[in-house]
Structure formats: structure tokens, C-alpha cells
LOVO-670474 format. One line per 2 residues: number of its first residue (from 1); for each residue z, y, x of N, C-alpha, C. Coordinates in steps of 0.1 Angstrom, whole numbers, plus 5000, padded with zeros to 4 digits. Example, Ala and Ser with C-alpha at 12.3 -4.5 7.8 and 13.67 -1.06 7.14 Angstrom:
1) 5078/4943/5132/5078/4955/5123/5078/4967/5132 | 5071/4978/5128/5071/4989/5137/5079/5000/5129
END
This chain:
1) 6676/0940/0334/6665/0931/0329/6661/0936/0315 | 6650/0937/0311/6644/0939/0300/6640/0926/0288
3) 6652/0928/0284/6652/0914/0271/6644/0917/0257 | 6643/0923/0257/6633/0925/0244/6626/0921/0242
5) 6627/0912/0228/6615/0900/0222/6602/0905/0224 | 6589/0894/0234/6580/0895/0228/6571/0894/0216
7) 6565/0900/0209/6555/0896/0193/6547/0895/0196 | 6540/0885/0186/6526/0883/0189/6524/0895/0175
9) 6513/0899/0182/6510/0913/0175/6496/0909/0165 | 6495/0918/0155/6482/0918/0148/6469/0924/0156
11) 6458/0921/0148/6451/0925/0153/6448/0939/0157 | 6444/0942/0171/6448/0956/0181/6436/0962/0181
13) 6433/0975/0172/6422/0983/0180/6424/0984/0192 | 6428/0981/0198/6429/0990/0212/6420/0980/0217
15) 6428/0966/0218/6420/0956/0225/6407/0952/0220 | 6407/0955/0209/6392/0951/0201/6384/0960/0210
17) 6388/0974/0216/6380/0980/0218/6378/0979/0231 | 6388/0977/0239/6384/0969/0254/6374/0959/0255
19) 6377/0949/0249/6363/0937/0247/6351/0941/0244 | 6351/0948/0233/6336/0956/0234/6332/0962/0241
21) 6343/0972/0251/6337/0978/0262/6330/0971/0272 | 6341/0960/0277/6336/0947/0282/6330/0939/0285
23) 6323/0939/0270/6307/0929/0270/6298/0941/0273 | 6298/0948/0271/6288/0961/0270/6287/0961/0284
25) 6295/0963/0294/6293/0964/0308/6291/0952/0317 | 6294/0937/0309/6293/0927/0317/6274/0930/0317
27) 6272/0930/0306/6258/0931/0303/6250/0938/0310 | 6253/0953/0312/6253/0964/0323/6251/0961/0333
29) 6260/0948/0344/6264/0948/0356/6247/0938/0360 | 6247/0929/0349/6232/0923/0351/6219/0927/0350
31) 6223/0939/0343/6207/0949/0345/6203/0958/0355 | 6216/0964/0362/6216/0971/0374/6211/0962/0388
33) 6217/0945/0385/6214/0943/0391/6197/0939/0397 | 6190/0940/0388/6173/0944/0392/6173/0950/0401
35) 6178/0964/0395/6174/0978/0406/6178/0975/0417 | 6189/0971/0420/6200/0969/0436/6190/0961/0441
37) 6179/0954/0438/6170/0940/0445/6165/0952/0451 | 6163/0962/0451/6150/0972/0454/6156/0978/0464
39) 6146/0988/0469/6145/0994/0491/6160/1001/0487 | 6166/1000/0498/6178/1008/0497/6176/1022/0502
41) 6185/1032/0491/6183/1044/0497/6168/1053/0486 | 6157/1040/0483/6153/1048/0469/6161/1053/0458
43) 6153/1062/0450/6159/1066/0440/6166/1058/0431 | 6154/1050/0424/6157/1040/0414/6171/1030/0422
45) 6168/1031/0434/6181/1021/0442/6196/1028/0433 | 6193/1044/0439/6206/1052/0435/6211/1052/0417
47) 6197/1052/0412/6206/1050/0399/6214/1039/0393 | 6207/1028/0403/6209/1010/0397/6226/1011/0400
49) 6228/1019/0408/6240/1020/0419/6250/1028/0411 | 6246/1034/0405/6253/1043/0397/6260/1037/0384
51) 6248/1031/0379/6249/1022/0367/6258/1007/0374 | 6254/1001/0379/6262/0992/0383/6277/0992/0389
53) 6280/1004/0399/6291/1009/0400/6299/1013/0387 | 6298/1022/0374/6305/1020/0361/6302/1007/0358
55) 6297/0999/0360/6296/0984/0346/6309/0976/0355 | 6314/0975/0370/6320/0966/0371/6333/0962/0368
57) 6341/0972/0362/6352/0966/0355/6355/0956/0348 | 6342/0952/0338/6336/0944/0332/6349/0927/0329
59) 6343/0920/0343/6352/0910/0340/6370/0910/0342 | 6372/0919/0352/6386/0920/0350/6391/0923/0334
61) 6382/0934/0328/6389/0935/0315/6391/0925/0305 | 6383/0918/0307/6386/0904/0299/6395/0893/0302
63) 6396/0894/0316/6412/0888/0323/6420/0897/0314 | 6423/0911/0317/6432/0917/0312/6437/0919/0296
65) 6426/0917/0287/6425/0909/0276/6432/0898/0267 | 6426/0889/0279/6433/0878/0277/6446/0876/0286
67) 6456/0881/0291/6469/0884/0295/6476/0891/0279 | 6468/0902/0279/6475/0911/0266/6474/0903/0257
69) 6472/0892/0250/6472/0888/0240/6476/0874/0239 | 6474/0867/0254/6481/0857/0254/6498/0853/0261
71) 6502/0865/0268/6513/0864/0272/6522/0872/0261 | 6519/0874/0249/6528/0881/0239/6532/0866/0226
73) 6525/0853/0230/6527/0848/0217/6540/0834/0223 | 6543/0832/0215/6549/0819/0214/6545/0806/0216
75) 6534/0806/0208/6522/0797/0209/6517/0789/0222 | 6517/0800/0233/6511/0798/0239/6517/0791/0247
77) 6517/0776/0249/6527/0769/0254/6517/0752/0258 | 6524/0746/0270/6509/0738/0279/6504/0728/0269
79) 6509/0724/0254/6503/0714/0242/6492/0725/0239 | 6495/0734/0230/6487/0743/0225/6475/0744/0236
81) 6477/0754/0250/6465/0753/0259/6458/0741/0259 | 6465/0730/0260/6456/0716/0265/6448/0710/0251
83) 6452/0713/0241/6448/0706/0232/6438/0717/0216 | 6439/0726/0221/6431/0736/0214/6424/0750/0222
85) 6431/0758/0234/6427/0767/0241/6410/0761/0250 | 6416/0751/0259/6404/0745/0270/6393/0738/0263
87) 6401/0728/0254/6386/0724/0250/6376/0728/0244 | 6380/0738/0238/6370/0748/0230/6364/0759/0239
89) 6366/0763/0253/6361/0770/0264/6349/0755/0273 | 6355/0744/0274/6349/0737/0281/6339/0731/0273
91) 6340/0729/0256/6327/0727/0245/6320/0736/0249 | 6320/0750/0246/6315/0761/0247/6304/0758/0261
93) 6313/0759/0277/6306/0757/0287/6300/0747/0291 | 6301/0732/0285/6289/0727/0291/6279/0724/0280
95) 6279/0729/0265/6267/0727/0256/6258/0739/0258 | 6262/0753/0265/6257/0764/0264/6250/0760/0284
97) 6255/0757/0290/6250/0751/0305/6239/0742/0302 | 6239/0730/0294/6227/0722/0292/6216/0728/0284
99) 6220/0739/0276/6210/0749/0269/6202/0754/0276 | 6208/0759/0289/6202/0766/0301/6192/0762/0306
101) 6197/0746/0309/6188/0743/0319/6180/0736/0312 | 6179/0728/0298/6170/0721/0289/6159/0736/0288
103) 6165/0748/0286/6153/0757/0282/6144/0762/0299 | 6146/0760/0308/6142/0769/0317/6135/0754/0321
105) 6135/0744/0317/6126/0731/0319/6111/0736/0309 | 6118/0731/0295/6112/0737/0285/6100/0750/0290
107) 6103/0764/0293/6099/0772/0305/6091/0770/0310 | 6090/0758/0319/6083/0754/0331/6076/0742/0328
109) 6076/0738/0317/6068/0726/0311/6071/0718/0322 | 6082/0714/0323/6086/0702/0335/6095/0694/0323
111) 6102/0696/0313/6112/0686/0306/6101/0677/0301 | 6109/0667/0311/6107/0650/0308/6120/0639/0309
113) 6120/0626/0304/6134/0619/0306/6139/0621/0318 | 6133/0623/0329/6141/0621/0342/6145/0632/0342
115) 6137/0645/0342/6146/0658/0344/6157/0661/0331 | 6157/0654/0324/6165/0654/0314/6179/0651/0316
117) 6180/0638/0322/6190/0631/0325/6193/0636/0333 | 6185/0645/0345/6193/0651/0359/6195/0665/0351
119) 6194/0673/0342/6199/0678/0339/6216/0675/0334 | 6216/0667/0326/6228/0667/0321/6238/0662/0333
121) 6237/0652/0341/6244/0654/0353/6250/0664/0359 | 6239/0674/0362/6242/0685/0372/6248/0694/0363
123) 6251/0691/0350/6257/0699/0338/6272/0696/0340 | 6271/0679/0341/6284/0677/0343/6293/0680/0356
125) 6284/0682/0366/6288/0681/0378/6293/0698/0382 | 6291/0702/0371/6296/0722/0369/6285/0731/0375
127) 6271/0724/0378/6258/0731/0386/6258/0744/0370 | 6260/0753/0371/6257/0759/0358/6249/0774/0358
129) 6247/0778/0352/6241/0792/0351/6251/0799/0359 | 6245/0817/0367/6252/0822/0374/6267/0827/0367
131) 6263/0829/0359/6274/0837/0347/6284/0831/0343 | 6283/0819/0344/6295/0809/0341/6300/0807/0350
133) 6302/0813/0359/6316/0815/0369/6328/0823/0363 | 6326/0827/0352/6335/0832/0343/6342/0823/0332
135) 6338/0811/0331/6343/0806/0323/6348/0793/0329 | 6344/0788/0344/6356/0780/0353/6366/0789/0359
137) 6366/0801/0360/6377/0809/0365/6387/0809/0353 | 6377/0813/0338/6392/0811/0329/6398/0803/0323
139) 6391/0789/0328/6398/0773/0325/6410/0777/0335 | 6407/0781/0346/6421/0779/0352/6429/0792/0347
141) 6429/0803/0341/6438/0816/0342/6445/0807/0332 | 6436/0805/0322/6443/0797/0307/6454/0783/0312
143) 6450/0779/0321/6457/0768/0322/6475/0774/0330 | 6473/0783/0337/6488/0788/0342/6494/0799/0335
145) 6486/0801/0321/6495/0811/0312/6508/0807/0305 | 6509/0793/0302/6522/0790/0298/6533/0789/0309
147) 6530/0789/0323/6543/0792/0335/6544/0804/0332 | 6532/0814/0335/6534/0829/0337/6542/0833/0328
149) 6538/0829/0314/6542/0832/0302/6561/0832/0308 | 6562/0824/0312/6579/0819/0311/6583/0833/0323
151) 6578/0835/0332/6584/0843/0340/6581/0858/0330 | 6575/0862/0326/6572/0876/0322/6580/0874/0306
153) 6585/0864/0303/6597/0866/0293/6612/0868/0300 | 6613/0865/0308/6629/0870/0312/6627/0882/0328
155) 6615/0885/0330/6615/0893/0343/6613/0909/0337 | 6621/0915/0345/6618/0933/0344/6611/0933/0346
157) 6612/0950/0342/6598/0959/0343/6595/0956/0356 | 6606/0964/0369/6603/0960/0385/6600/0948/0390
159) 6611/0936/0385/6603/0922/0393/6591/0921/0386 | 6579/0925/0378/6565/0927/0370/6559/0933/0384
161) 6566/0948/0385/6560/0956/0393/6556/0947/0409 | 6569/0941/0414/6564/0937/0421/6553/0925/0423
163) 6555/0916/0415/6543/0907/0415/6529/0910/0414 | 6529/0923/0406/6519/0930/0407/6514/0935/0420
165) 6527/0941/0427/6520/0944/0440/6519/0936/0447 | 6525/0922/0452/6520/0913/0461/6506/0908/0451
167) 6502/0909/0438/6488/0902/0439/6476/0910/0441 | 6478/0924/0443/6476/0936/0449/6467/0939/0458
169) 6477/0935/0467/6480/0936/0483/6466/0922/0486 | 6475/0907/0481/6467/0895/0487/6457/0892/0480
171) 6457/0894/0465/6443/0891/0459/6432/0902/0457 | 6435/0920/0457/6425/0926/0461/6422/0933/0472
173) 6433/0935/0479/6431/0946/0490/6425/0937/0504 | 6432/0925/0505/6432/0919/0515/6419/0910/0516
175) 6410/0907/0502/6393/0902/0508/6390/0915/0511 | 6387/0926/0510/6381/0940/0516/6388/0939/0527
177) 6394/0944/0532/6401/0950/0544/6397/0934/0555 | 6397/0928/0555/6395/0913/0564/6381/0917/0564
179) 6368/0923/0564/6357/0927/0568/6356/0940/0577 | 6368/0944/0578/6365/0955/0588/6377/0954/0602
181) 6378/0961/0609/6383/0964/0621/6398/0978/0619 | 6410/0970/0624/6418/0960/0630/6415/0946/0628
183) 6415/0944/0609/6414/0934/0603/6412/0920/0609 | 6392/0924/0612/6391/0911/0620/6393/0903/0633
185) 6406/0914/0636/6409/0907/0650/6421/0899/0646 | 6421/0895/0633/6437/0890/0626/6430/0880/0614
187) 6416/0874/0615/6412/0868/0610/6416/0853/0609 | 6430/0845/0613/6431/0835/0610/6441/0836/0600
189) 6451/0846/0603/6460/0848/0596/6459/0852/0584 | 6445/0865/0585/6441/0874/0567/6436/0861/0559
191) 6430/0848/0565/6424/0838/0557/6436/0833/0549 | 6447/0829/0557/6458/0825/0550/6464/0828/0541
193) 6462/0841/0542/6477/0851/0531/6466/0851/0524 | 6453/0855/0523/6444/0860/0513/6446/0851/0502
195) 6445/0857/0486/6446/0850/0475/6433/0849/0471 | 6432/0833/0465/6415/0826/0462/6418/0835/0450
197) 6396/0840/0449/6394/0847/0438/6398/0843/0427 | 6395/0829/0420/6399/0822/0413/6418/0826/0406
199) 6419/0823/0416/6439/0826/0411/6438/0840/0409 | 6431/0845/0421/6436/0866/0416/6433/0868/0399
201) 6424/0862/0397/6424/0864/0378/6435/0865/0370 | 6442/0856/0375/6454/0856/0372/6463/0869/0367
203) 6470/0874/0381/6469/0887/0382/6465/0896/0375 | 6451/0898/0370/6447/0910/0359/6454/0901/0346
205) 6454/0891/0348/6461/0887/0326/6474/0896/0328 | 6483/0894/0346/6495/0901/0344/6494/0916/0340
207) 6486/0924/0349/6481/0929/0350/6477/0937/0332 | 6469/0928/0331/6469/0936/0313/6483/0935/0302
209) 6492/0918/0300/6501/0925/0295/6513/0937/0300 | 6512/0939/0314/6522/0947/0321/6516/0964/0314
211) 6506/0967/0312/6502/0980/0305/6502/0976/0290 | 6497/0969/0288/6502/0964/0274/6513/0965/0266
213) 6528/0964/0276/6541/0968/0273/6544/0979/0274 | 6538/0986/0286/6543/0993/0296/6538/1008/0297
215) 6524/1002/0294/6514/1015/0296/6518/1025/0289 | 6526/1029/0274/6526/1042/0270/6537/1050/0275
217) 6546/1045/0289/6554/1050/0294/6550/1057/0304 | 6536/1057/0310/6528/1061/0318/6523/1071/0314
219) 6517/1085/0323/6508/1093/0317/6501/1093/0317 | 6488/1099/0303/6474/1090/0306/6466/1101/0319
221) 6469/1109/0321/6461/1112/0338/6461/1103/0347 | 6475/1095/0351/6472/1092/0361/6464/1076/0357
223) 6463/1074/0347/6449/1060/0342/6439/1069/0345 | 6436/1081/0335/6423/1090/0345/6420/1088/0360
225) 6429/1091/0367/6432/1093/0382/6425/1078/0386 | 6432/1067/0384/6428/1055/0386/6409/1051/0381
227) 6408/1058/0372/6398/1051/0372/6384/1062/0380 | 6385/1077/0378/6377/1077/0386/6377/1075/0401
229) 6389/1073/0406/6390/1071/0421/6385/1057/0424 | 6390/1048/0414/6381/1037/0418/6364/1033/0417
231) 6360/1043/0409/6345/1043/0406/6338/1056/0419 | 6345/1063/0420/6342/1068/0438/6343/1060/0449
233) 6358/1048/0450/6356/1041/0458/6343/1031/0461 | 6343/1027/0448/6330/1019/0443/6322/1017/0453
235) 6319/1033/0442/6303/1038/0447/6296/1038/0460 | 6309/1048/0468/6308/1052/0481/6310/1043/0487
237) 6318/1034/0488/6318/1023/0495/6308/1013/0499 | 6300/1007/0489/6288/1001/0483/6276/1011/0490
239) 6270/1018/0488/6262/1030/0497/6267/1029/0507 | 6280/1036/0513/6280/1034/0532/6274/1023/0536
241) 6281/1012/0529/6278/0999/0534/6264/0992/0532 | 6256/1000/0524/6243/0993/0523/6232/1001/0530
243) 6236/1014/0532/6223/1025/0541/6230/1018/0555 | 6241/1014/0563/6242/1006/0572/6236/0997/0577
245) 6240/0986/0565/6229/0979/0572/6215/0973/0565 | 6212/0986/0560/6199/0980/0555/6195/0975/0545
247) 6203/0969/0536/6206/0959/0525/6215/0960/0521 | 6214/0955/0502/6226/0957/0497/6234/0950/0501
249) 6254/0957/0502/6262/0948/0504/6270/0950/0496 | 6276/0939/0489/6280/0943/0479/6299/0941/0475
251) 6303/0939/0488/6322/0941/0488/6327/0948/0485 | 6318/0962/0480/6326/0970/0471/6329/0971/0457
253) 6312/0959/0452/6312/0955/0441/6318/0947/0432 | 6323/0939/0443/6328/0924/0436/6342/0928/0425
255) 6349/0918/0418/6353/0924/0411/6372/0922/0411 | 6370/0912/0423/6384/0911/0429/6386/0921/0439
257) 6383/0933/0442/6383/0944/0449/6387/0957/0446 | 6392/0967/0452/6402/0978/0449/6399/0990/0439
259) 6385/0992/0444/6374/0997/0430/6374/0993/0421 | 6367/0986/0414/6369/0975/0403/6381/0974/0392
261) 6391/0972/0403/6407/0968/0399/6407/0980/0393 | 6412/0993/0400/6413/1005/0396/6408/1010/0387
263) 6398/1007/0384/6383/1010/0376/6394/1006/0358 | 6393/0990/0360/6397/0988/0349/6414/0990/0345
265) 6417/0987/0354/6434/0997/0352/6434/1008/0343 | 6422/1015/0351/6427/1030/0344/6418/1032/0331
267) 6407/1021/0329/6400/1018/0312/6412/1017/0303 | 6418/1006/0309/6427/1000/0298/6440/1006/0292
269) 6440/1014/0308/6455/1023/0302/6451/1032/0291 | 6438/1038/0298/6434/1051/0286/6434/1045/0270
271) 6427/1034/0272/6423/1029/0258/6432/1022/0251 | 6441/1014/0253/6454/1006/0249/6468/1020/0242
273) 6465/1026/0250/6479/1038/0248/6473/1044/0238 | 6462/1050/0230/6458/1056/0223/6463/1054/0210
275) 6467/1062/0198/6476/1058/0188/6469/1053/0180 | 6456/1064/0181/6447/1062/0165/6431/1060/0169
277) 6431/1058/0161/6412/1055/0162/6407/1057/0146 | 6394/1063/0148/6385/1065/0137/6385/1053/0130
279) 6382/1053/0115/6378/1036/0109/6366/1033/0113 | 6356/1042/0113/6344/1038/0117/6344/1026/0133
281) 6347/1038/0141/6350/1029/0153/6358/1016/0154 | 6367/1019/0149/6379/1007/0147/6366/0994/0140
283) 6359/0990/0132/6351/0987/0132/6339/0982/0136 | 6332/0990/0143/6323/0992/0149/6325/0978/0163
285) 6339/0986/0170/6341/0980/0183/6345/0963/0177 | 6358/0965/0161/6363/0953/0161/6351/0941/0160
287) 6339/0939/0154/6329/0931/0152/6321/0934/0165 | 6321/0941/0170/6316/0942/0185/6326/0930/0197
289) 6339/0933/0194/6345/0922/0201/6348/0909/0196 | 6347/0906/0179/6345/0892/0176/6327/0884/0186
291) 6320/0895/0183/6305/0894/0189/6310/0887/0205 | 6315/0892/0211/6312/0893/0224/6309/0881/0235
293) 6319/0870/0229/6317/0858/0234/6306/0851/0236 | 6298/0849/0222/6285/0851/0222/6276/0857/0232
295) 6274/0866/0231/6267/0879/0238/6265/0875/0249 | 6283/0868/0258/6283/0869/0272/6275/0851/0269
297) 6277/0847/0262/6271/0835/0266/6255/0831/0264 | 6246/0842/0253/6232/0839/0254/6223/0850/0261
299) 6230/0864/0264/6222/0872/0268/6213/0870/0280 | 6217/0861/0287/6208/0859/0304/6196/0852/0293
301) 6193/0846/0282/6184/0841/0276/6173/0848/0275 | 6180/0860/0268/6168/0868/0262/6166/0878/0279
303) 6179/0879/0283/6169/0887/0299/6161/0880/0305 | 6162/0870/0305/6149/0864/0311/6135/0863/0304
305) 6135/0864/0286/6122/0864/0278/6118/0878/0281 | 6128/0893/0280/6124/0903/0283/6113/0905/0298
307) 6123/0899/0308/6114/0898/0321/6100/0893/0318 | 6101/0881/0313/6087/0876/0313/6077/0883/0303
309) 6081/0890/0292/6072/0897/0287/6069/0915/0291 | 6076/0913/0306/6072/0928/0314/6083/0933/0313
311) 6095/0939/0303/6101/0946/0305/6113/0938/0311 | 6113/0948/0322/6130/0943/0333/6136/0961/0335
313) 6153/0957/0335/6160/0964/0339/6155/0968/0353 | 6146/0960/0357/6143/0969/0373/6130/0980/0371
315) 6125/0982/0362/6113/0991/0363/6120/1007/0364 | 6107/1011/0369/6109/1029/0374/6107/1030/0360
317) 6112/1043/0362/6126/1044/0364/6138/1040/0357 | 6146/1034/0369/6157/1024/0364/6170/1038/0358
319) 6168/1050/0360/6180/1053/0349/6179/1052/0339 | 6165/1050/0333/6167/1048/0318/6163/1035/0314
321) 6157/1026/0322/6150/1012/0318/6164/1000/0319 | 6174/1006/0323/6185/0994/0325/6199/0997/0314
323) 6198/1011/0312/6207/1012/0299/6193/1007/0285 | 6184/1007/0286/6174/1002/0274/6176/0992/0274
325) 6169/0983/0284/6173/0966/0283/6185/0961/0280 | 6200/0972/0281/6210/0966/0279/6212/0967/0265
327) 6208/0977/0262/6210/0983/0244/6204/0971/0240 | 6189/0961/0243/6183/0953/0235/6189/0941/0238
329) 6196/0937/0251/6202/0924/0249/6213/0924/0239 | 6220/0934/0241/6233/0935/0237/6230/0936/0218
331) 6220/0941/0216/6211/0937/0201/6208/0924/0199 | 6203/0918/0210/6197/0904/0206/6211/0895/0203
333) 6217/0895/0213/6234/0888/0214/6240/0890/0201 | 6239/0903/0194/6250/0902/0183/6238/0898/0170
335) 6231/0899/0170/6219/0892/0160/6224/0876/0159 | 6224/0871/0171/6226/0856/0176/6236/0854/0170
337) 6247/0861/0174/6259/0857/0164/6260/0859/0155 | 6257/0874/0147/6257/0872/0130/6253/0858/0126
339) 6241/0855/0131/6232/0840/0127/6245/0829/0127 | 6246/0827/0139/6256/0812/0146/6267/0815/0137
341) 6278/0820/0133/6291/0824/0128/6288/0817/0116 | 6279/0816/0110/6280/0804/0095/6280/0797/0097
343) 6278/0788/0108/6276/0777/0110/6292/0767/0117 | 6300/0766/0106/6315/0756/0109/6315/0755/0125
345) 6311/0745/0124/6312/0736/0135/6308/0744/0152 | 6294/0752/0150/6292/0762/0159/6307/0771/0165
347) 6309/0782/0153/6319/0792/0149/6329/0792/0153 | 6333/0779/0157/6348/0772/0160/6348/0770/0174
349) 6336/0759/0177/6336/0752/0193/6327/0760/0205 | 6313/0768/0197/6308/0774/0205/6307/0787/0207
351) 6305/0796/0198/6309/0808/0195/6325/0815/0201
END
């Protein structure tokens, strides 16, 4: 058994630099997705596909993130989560939810008291922006870090490994594989064993601190290995499956799936094991990853003012109109936050 004290560590280029990567591709995954609206098998289809296939690592890395940094502290213990981690995730998500939908009224010159009030309802009732599916998945990852915490302090490297592989196996391999044949002749059973998306998050926090400890004992090829095979799986996967049938399908994409997984596996190993970093970059990325929370929470803002003033990540041609639009949200986002960050009360609860 591997007893060696965990530390909560200082602040990590490495991870700074993951989160930056992270918002940069969450951002990515929503501009591609324009082009994917379009005929399958066009060009612009192929590049959106291309671009979107690299952006999806995206949310697992931020699972993995937040594993690496919260299964290393002491701290992290179920007072602490309940009384400073959630509320400040749940402030955040439902004043930035009512933002949403008070502006897309606003928008539509429909905000009046009654749509007012049915707004904040359907605010409370978790009706929220698409994107904030990321932030009820990590009310819950946050809320089972202080159990996990307790097991990944007294468990080996191998009982790690294997947890890893059973969440593997039931939370990525097993939604893919239950859509195809043998599979779905074993459809009562793959429902059962299969692990809800929701909990597989979980999984990548293990997931990230397990490379986090672990990772410089690994060679970095085979993190190379991992990640372009998962971004071939992706790809190819996502294309068979959509010149099939016609339309995008998108099980290759999702981000609880084997692509994906791999995808960010082998991001994180590369970039976590690294010794040194430039100061420039070290920089660059570190205020890029204070940014990011922000980012992920106003950018659908300004993608939608870009839409309405013509420019979309879906115009021809989308190889270059969806890394553009991303450059400018991802500009407008950290603008937003330099602004917001003076502001106490903001800085603390929303931000």
C-alpha cells in the first residue's frame, strides 16, 4: 500500500495550464457545433468535425482538474464542501441562469412581471441554459469528494487502477458499446451495469488525481498514444456514424465516451508531467485559468450577440470562421472578467 502523505500543493503550472486549455476547447466544442447543424458529408461539415472532434476533451479536463486539486487537500472534508465549495457553485448557477433568461426576454421584448416571475421559477426548478449541465454534474462530483477523498488516501496505486477500470469499463465503454450489436441483444442488463453520466464525472476527478500522483512514472508516448487514438476514434467514429445515417450522430462525441476519455487522458498526462514551462506562458495560461470560470459562464452571451450581428461559427468557410469566433468569445469572456474581479462580492460568489 502506498502511504505517502498527500499535500495540498501550490499553485501548479501544469494545471493552470490544463484549465486554460479547457476553457479554450469548451468554447471550441460550441462553435463547431454550428457547422455539425449543416448537410453531412459537406466540406464545411468536415471541418466543423474536425474542430469539434479536438475541442471534446474539454469537460472531462475540468473534472480531472478538479480531482487533482481537490483530492490532494485536507480541507476537503463534507463541512468545508457544504458550507463554502456548493454554495458558491449554486450562487454562481442560479444568478447566471436568471441572467439567461431575464436577457433572452429582454431580446425578445417579451420581459414583463409575469414572464418575470415564470422566469425565476423555471430558474429554480434547474430549467437552465444548455451549458449548465456542467455545473449540476459538479454539485454532485463536489459533493462525493470528501468519501473518495478517504478511499484514495489509504488505497494503492493498483486498488486506484482498478477503480479506474471498473469506471472504465461501466461509465465509458459501456454507453457506446449498448448501441451496437451483440450489445443490444443484452439491453436489460447493459441498462443496469451502465454507470449514470452524472456519477462517471466522478471517475475523471479520480482519474486526474491518479496522473497527478502517478503520471511521471508513465512514459509520455504512451499519453501521446492515448491521445491521438482517441481523437481518431472520435473522429472516425462520429463520420461512420453520421454518413450512415444521414445525420449527425453524435456517440462518439459525448464526453462520457472512449474518445474523449482518451483524448483527455493523454492532454493531461503530457501536460501535468512536464517539469518546466516558459514564464511567459506560465502566465499567460495562469490568468487564462483564473479567467475561465467566467468565460465558461458568459460566453453563450456574446455567441448569441455575434450570431445576431451575422457572424456565426457556422459560416463558410467554417475552418476558419469557428476558430475566429472562438478567439472573440474567448476575448470577450476574459474582458468580462478583468471588469467583474473588482467587484468583492461578484469575485467571491460569481466569478
Amino acid at each position: 500500500m502506498d502511504n505517502r502523505p498527500i499535500q495540498a500543493p501550490g499553485r501548479d503550472t501544469g494545471l493552470d495550464f490544463v484549465r486554460a486549455l479547457a476553457i479554450v476547447l469548451v468554447v471550441l466544442t460550441h462553435c463547431a457545433s454550428a457547422g455539425l447543424s449543416g448537410a453531412v458529408g459537406a466540406f464545411d461539415w468536415w471541418c466543423s468535425l474536425a474542430w469539434g472532434s479536438l475541442a471534446r476533451p474539454s469537460v472531462p479536463l475540468f473534472f480531472m482538474c478538479t480531482g487533482a486539486l481537490m483530492l490532494c487537500r485536507d480541507s476537503t472534508t463534507p463541512r468545508r464542501i457544504l458550507i463554502h465549495n456548493l454554495p458558491r457553485i449554486l450562487c454562481a448557477m442560479f444568478v447566471w441562469a436568471l441572467a439567461y433568461r431575464l436577457y433572452w426576454l429582454w431580446e425578445t421584448n417579451e420581459l414583463t412581471r409575469a414572464t418575470l416571475w415564470d422566469s425565476v421559477k423555471r430558474t429554480l426548478l434547474l430549467q437552465h441554459e444548455f451549458h449548465f449541465y456542467y455545473l449540476h454534474v459538479l454539485l454532485l462530483v463536489y459533493a462525493f469528494l470528501p468519501a473518495v477523498r478517504v478511499f484514495v488516501r489509504s488505497a494503492s496505486r493498483r486498488e486506484l487502477e482498478y477503480l479506474l477500470g471498473l469506471w472504465a469499463v461501466t461509465g465509458i465503454l459501456l454507453p457506446l458499446l449498448r448501441n451496437f450489436w451483440p450489445f443490444t441483444l443484452v439491453y436489460q442488463i447493459g441498462a443496469r451495469y451502465m454507470m449514470n453520466m452524472a456519477y462517471s464525472a466522478i471517475g475523471y476527478a479520480l482519474l486526474g488525481h491518479y496522473l497527478r500522483r502517478y503520471g511521471p512514472s508513465i512514459r509520455p508516448g504512451w499519453f501521446a498514444v492515448a491521445y491521438l487514438s482517441g481523437l481518431v476514434f472520435t473522429f472516425s467514429g462520429c463520420a461512420a456514424m453520421s454518413l450512415r445515417d444521414g445525420a449527425l450522430n453524435e456517440i462518439f462525441l459525448e464526453g462520457m465516451s472512449p474518445g474523449p476519455m482518451l483524448m483527455a487522458a493523454g492532454l493531461f498526462g503530457l501536460i501535468i508531467t512536464r517539469k518546466a514551462w516558459p514564464a511567459p506562458v506560465a502566465r499567460l495560461t495562469g490568468r487564462l485559468a483564473r479567467a475561465s470560470f467566467c468565460i465558461y459562464l458568459v460566453h453563450v452571451f456574446f455567441l448569441r450577440r455575434l450570431n445576431l450581428l451575422g457572424l456565426s461559427a457556422g459560416a463558410s468557410p467554417c475552418l476558419l470562421s469557428i476558430p475566429l469566433v472562438c478567439l472573440l468569445l474567448l476575448a470577450a469572456g476574459w474582458l468580462t472578467w478583468e471588469g467583474l474581479r473588482h467587484i468583492p462580492i461578484v469575485r467571491t460568489y460569481l466569478i
